[in-house]
DOVO-664850 format. One line per 2 residues: number of its first residue (from 1); their letters; for each residue y, x, z of N, C-alpha, C. Coordinates in pm, whole numbers. Each point is the difference from the previous one (the first is absolute). Example, Ala and Ser with C-alpha at 12.3 -4.5 7.8 and 13.67 -1.06 7.14 Angstrom:
<recs>
1	AS	-569 1319 780 119 -89 0 120 90 0; 105 -35 -72 119 82 6 109 -77 73
</recs>
This chain:
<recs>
1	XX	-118 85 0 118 -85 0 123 88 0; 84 -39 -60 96 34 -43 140 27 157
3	XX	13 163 31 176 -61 107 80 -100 -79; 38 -83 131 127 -93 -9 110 96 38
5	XX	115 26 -121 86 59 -3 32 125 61; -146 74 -50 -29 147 114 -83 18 112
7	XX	5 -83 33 -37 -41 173 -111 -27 0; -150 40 75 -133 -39 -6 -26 -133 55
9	XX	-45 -69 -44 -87 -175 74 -49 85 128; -19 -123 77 -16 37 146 -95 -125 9
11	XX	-157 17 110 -33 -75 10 57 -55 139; -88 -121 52 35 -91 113 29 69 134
13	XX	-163 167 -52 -6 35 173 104 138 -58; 99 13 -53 69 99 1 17 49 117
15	XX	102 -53 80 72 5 163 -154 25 84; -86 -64 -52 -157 74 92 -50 147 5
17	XX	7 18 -93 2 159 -74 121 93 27; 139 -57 10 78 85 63 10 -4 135
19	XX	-73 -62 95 -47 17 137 -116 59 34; -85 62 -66 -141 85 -35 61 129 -48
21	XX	165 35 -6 -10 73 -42 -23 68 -136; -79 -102 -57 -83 58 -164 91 62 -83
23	XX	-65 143 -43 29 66 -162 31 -120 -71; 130 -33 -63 -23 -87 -100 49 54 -182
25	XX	-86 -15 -58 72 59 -137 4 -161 -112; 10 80 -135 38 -152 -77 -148 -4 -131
27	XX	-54 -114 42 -111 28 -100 42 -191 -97; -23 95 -108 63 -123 -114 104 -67 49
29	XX	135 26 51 93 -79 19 -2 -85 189; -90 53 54 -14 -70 123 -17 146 83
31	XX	73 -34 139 12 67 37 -111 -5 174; -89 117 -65 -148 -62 135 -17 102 19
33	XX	-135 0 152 -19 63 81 -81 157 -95; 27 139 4 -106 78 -4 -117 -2 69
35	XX	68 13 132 -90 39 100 77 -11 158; -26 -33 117 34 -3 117 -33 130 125
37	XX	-121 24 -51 -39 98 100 -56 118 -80; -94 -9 -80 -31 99 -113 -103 -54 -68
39	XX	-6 23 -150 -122 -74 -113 -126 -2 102; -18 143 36 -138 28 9 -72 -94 148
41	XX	98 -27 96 -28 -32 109 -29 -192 -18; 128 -20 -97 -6 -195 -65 -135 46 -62
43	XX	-35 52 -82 -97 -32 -117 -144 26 79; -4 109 109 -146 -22 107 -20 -128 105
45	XX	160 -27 43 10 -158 67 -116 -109 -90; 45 -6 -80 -37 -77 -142 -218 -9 -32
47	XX	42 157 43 -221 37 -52 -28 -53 142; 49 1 129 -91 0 137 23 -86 47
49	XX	146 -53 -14 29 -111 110 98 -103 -125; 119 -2 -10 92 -117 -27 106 58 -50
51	XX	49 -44 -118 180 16 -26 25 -114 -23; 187 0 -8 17 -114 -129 128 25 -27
53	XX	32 -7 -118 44 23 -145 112 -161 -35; 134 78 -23 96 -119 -90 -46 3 -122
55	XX	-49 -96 -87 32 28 -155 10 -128 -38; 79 -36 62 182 -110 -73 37 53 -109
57	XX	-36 148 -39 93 13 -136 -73 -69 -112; -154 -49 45 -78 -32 -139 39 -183 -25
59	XX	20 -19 -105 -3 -94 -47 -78 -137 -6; 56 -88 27 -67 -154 -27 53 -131 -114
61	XX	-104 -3 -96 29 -132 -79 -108 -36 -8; 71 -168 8 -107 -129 -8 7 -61 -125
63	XX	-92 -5 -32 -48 -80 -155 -79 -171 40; 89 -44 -72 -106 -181 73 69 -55 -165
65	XX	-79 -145 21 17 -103 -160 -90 -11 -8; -22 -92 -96 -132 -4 -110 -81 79 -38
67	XX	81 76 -34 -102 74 -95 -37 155 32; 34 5 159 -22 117 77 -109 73 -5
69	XX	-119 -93 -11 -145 86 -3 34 109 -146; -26 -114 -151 0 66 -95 118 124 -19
71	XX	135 -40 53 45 128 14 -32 123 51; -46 7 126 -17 109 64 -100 64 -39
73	XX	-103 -59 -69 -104 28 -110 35 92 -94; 115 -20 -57 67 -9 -106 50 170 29
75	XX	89 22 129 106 87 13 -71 128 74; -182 -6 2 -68 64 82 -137 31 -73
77	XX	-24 136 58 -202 -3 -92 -84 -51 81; 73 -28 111 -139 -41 123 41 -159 -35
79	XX	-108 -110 34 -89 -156 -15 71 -33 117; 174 2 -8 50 -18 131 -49 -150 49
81	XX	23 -90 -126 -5 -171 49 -186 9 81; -94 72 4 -94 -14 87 -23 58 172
83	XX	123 55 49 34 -9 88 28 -137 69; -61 -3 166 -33 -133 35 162 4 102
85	XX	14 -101 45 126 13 88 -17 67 124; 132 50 75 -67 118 55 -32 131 3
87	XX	-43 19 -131 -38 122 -28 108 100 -115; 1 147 37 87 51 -122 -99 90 -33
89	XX	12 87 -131 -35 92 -6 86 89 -84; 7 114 -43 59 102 -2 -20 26 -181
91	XX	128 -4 -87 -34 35 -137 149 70 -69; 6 -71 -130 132 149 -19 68 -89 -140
93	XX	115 17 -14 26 -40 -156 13 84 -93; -20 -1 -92 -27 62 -109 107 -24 -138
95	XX	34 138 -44 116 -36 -151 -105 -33 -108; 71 -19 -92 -78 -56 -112 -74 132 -88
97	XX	-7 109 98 -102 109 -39 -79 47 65; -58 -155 74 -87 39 120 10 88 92
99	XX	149 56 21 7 98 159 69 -116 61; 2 56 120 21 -12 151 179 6 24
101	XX	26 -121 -14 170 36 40 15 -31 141; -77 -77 88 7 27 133 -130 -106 76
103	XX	-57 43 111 -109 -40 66 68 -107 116; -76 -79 54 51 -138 97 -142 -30 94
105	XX	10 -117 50 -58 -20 90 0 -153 -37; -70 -94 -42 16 -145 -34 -57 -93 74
107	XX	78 -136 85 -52 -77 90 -10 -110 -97; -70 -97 36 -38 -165 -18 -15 -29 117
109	XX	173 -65 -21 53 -112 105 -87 -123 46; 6 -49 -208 -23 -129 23 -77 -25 -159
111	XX	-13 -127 -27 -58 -3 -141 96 67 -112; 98 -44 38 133 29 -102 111 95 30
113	XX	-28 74 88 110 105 97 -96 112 23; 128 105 -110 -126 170 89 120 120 31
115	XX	5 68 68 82 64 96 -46 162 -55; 107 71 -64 -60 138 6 131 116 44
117	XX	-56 123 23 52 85 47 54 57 -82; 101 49 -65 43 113 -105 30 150 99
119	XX	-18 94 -32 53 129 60 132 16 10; 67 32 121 172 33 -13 30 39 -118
121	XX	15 101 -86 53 34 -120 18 -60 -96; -68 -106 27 -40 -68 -174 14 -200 26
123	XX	-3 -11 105 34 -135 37 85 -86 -111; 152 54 12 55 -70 -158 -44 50 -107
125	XX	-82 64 -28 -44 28 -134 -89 -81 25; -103 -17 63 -132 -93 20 44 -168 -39
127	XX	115 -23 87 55 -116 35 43 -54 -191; 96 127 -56 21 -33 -176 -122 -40 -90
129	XX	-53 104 70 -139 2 -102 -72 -106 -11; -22 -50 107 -41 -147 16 41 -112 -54
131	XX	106 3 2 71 -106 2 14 7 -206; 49 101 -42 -44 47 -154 -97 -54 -48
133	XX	-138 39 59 -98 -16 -43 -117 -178 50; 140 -66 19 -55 -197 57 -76 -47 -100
135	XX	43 9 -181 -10 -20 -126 -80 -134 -1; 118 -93 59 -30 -91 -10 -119 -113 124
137	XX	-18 91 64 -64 -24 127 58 -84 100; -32 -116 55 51 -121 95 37 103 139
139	XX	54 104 38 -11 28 104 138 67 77; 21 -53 149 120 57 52 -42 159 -5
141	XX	120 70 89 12 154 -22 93 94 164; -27 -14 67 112 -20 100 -13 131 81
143	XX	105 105 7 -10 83 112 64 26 121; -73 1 125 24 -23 84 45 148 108
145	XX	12 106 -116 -67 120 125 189 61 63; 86 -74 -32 100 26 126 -38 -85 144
147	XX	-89 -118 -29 -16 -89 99 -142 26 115; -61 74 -59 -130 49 66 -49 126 43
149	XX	-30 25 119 -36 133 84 -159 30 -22; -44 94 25 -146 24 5 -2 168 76
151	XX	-85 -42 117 -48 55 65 -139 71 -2; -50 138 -12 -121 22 -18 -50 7 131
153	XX	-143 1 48 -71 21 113 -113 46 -13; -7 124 18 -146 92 -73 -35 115 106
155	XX	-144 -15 -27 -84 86 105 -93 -45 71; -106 41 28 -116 -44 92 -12 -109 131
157	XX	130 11 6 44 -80 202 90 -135 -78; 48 -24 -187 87 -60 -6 -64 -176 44
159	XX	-87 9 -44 -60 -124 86 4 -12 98; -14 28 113 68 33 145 138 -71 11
161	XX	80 60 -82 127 -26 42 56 -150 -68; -47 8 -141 54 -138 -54 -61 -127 110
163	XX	-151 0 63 -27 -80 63 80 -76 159; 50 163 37 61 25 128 154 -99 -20
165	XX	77 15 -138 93 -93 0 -27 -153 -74; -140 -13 40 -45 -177 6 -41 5 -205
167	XX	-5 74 -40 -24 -41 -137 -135 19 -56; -40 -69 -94 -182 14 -60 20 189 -88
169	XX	-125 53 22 5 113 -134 -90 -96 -90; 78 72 -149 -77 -70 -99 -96 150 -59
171	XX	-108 -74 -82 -135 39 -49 109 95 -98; -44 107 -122 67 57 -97 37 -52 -111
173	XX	84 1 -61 77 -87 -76 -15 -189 14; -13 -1 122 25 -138 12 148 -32 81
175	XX	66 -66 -7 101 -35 102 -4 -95 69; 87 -39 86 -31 -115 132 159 -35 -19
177	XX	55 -105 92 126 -75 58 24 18 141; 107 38 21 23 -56 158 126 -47 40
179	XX	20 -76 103 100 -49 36 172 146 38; 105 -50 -93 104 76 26 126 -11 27
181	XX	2 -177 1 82 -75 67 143 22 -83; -56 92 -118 156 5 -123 -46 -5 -90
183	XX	113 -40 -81 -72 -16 -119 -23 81 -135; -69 -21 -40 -20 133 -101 -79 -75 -153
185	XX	122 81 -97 16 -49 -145 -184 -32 -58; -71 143 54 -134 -24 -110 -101 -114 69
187	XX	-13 -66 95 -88 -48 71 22 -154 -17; 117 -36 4 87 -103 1 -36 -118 98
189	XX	3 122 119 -32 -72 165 42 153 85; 22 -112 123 39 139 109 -148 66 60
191	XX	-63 87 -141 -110 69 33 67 172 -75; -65 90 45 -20 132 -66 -114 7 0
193	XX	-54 189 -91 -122 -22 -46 -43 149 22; -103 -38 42 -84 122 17 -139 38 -77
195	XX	85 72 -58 -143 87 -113 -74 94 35; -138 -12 -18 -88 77 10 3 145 -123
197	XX	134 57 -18 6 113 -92 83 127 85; 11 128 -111 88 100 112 -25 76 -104
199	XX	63 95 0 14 142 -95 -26 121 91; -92 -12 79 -20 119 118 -133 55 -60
201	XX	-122 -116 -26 -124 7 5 -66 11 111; 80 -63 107 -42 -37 148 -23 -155 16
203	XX	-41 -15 73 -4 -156 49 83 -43 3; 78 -173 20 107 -9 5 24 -98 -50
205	XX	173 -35 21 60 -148 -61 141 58 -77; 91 -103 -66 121 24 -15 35 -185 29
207	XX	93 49 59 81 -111 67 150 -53 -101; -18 -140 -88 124 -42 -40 59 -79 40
209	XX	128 9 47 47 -44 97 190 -5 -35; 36 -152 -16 138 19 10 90 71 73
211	XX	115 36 -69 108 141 47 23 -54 173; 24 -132 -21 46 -8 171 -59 54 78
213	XX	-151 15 -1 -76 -21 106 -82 141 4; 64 91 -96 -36 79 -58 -16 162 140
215	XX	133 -20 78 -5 122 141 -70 -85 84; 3 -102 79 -94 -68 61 -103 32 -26
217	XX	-70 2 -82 -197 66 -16 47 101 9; 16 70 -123 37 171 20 26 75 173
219	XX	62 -97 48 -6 73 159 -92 -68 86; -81 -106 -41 -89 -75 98 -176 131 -19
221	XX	17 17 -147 -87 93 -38 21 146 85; 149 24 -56 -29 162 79 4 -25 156
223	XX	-14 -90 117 -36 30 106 -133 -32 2; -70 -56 -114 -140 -5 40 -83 130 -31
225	XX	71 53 -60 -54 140 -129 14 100 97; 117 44 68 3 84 108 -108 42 99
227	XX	-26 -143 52 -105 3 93 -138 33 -43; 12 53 -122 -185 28 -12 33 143 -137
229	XX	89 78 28 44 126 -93 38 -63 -98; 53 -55 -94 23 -71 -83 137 31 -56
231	XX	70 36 -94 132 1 -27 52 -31 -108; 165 -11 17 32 -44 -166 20 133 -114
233	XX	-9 -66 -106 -70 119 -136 141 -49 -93; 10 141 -61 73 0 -92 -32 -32 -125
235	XX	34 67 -175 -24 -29 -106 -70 116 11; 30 98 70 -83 153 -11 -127 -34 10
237	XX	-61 -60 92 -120 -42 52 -67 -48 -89; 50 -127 -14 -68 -89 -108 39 43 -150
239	XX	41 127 -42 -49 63 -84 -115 72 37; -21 113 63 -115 61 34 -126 -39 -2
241	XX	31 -133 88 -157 -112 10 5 -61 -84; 45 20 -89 -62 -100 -175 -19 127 -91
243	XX	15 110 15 -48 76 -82 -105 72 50; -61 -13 103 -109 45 97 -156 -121 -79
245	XX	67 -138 -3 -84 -76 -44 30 -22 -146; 89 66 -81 12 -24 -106 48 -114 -88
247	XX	109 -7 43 28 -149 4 161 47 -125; -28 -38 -64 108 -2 -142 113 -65 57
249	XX	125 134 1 163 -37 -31 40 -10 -145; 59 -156 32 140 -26 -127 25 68 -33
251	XX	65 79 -118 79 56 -54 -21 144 22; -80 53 75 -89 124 13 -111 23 -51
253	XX	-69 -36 27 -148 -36 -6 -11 -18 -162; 66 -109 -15 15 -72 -163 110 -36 0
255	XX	79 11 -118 117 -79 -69 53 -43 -104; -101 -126 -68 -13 -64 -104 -55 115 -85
257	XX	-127 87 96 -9 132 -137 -165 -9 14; -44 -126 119 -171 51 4 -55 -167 -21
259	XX	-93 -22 -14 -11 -123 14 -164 27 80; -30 -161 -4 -118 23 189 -112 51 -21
261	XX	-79 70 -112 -116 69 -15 64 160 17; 123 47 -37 26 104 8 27 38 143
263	XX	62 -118 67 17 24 156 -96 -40 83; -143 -34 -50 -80 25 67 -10 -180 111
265	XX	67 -44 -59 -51 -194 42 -17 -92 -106; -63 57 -91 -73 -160 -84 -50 -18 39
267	XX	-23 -59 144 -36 -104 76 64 -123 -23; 142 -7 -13 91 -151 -33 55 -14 -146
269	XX	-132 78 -79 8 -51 -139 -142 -126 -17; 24 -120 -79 -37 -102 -13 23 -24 -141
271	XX	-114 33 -70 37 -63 -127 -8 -108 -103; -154 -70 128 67 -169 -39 114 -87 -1
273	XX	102 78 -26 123 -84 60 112 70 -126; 77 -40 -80 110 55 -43 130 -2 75
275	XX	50 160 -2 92 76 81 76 46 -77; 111 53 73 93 46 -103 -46 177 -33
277	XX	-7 62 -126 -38 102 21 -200 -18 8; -41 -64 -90 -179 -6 30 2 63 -106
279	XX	21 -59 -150 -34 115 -111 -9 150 -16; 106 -41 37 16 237 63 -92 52 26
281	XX	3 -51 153 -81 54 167 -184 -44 -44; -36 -74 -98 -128 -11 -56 -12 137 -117
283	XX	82 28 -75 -6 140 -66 28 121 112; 55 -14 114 -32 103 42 -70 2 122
285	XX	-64 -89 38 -116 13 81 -94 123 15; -60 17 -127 -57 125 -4 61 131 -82
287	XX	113 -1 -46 77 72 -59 79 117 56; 2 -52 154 117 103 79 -76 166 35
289	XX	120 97 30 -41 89 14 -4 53 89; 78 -68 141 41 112 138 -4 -145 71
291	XX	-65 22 122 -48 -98 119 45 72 114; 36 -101 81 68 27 158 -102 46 119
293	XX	47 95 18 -113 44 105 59 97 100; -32 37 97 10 30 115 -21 173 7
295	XX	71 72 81 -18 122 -8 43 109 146; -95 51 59 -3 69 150 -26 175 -39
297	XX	98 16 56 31 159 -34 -73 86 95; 8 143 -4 -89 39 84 56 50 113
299	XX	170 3 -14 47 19 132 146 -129 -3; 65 56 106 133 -97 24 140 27 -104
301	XX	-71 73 -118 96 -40 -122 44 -142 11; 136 -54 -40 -7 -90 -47 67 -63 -110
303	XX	-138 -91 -122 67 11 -127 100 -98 -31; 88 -18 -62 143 -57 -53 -36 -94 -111
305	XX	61 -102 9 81 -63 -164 0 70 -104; -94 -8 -96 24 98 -122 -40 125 -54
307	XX	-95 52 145 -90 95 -7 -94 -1 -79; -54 87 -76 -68 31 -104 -140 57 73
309	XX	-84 -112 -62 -181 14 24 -51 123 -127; -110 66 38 -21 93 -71 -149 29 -24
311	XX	-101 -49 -60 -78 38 -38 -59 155 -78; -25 110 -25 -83 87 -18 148 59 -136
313	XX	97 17 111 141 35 -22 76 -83 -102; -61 -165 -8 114 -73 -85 11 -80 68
315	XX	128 -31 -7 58 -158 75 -84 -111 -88; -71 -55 119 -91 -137 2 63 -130 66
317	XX	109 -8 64 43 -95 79 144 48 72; 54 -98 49 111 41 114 -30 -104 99
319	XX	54 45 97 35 -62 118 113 -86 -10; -21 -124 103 90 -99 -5 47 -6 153
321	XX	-69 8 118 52 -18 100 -74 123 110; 20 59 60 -78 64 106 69 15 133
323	XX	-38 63 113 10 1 101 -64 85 126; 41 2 75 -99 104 114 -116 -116 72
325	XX	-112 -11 0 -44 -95 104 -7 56 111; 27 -102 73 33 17 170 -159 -40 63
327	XX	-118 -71 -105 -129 -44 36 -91 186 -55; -14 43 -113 -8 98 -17 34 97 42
329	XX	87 22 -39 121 137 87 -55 84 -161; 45 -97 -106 -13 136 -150 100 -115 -70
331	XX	62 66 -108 41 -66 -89 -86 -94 -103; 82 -73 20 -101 -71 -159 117 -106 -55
333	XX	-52 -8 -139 88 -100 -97 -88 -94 -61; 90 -87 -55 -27 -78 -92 48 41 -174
335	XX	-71 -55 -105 57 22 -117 -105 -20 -141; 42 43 -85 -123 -61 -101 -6 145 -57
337	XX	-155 -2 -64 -86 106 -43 -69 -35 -107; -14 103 -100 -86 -57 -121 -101 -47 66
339	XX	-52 -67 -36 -114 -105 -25 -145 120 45; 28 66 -116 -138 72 -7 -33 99 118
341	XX	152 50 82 -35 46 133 6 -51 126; -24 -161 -2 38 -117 92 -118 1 102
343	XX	-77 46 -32 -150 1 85 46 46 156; -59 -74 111 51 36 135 -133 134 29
345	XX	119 87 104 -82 138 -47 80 106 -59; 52 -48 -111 30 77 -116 112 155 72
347	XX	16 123 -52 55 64 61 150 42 -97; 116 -28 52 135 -4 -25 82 78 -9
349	XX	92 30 -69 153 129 89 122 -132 -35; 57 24 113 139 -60 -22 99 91 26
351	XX	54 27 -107 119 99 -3 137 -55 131; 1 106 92 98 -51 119 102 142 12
353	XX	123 -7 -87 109 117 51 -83 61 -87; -45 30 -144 -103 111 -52 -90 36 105
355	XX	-75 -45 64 -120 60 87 -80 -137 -94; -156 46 -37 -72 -115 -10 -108 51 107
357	XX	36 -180 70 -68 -22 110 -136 -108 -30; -132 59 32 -142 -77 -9 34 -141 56
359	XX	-54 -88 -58 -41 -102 47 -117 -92 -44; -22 -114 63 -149 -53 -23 62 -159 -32
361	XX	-72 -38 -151 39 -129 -42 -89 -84 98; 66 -122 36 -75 -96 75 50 -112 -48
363	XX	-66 -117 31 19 -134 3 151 -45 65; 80 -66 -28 144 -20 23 38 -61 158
365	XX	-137 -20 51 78 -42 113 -125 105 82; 130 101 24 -63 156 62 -58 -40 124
367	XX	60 -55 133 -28 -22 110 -101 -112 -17; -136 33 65 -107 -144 6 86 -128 125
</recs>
């Protein structure tokens, strides 16, 4: 999202975060937490016990009408209209050359109402794109994400705590209702919603929840979180723990340059269904040349954005995201690799500062 006249968007628990103290820097136009105490200390909170995480900066639009099923059909490779109510699951939209212009999270409200997440960066682009691409489709279009907070709650104990402030945990990608006594645009009752999803690869919920009511949890949570090691996490964190489990960033990861066999989830390709972008993504199904995969170095190098993979002294791949793990204690990245040296096992150099440093290709989500 775009600064308003310079100035970064601020979410609800801003003033929460400047009483924590928190590092705050500006990621896409919003101005959020790094970190409070240090990555490494949020992101082990997270593996043993509990964090939780603002990400108000991500986006919400509701799609409802008529003709909602066949749209979302339509604007997606995944069989969204067979999702039961209740339930979301996790898929991506696609340009009309079968890549990946940005990944979401998709609820069914109701028969005719479905609720998805866009990533901070791309929200009004998501929000255009949509709305571009109705072509004739019976269906509203509505975004709500100045009006809505979301709270993450991730880690082993987070069940513990959501229960402790009177609320159900839900199963994984299912969501639940609970009473919030305000009212809030996507529900269209004084309920919020708790999803069984998280970008940690921990157990866990994310909490949506109107702006009012938005420091009220946020601080009902951190005195419950305290009491059992538990703390609040920055963006540092919940970068780390999604690239530990391998979990694909927006506009890093991919940016309108990979589409989902190359990144390693044609899982939410469906091709009984026409999508935007199927002709393509059916020619290149088996066509592509470099797949996303995972990569653990042999010491605490750590590889960068743009680093160059190296097979038997030729660049085979680059790196897209890496990091130190704090579960390891070695570097490892994410990034795509020819095809033909994708095998887990396989032995690597990733050029770091001109040193090429060994590493071992693995499966993308490094940490079991």
């Amino acid at each position: 999202m775009e600064m308003k006249n310079g100035t970064p968007m601020r979410t609800a628990l801003y003033n929460e975060h400047k009483k924590l103290d928190a590092k705050m820097i500006d990621f896409h136009g919003w101005e959020m937490p790094l970190e409070y105490s240090s990555i490494i200390k949020e992101h082990m909170a997270v593996r043993t016990d509990v964090g939780i995480f603002d990400i108000s900066h991500m986006g919400d639009i509701v799609i409802s009408g008529h003709d909602t099923e066949a749209y979302v059909d339509y604007i997606f490779p995944s069989k969204v209209s067979d999702l039961k109510e209740n339930k979301c699951m996790y898929t991506a939209f696609l340009n009309n050359d079968g890549n990946m212009i940005d990944d979401t999270i998709i609820y069914r409200l109701s028969r005719e109402k479905f609720f998805l997440i866009p990533n901070a960066s791309n929200i009004e682009k998501i929000y255009r794109w949509m709305i571009d691409n109705k072509n004739g489709y019976n269906v509203n279009i509505e975004n709500y994400s100045n009006l809505i907070s979301h709270i993450a709650v991730q880690g082993p104990k987070s069940e513990e705590i959501i229960r402790k402030l009177g609320m159900e945990f839900p199963e994984a990608f299912t969501f639940i209702y609970t009473n919030s006594q305000k009212h809030n645009a996507i529900t269209e009752s004084d309920k919020i919603i708790i999803s069984g999803t998280g970008y940690t690869g921990e157990k866990g919920v994310e909490l949506i929840i109107p702006n009012e009511i938005a420091a009220d949890i946020w601080n009902n949570l951190l005195t419950e979180i305290y009491k059992i090691h538990g703390l609040p996490c920055g963006l540092g964190a919940r970068d780390t723990l999604r690239m530990e489990k391998g979990m694909l960033l927006s506009g890093q990861d991919f940016n309108e340059n990979k589409n989902p066999y190359e990144a390693s989830i044609s899982f939410i390709v469906n091709f009984e269904h026409n999508f935007i972008g199927k002709e393509i993504l059916l020619e290149q199904k088996t066509q592509y040349n470099n797949i996303f995969r995972g990569f653990k170095l042999e010491n605490r190098n750590i590889p960068r954005n743009g680093y160059d993979i190296y097979v038997n002294d030729k660049i085979e791949g680059k790196i897209t995201s890496g990091t130190l793990s704090p579960i390891l204690n070695i570097g490892i990245g994410l990034g795509y690799i020819n095809k033909e040296y994708s095998k887990t096992g396989n032995e690597v150099f990733i050029n770091i500062r001109n040193n090429k440093v060994k590493a071992e290709v693995v499966k993308p989500k490094i940490v079991k």
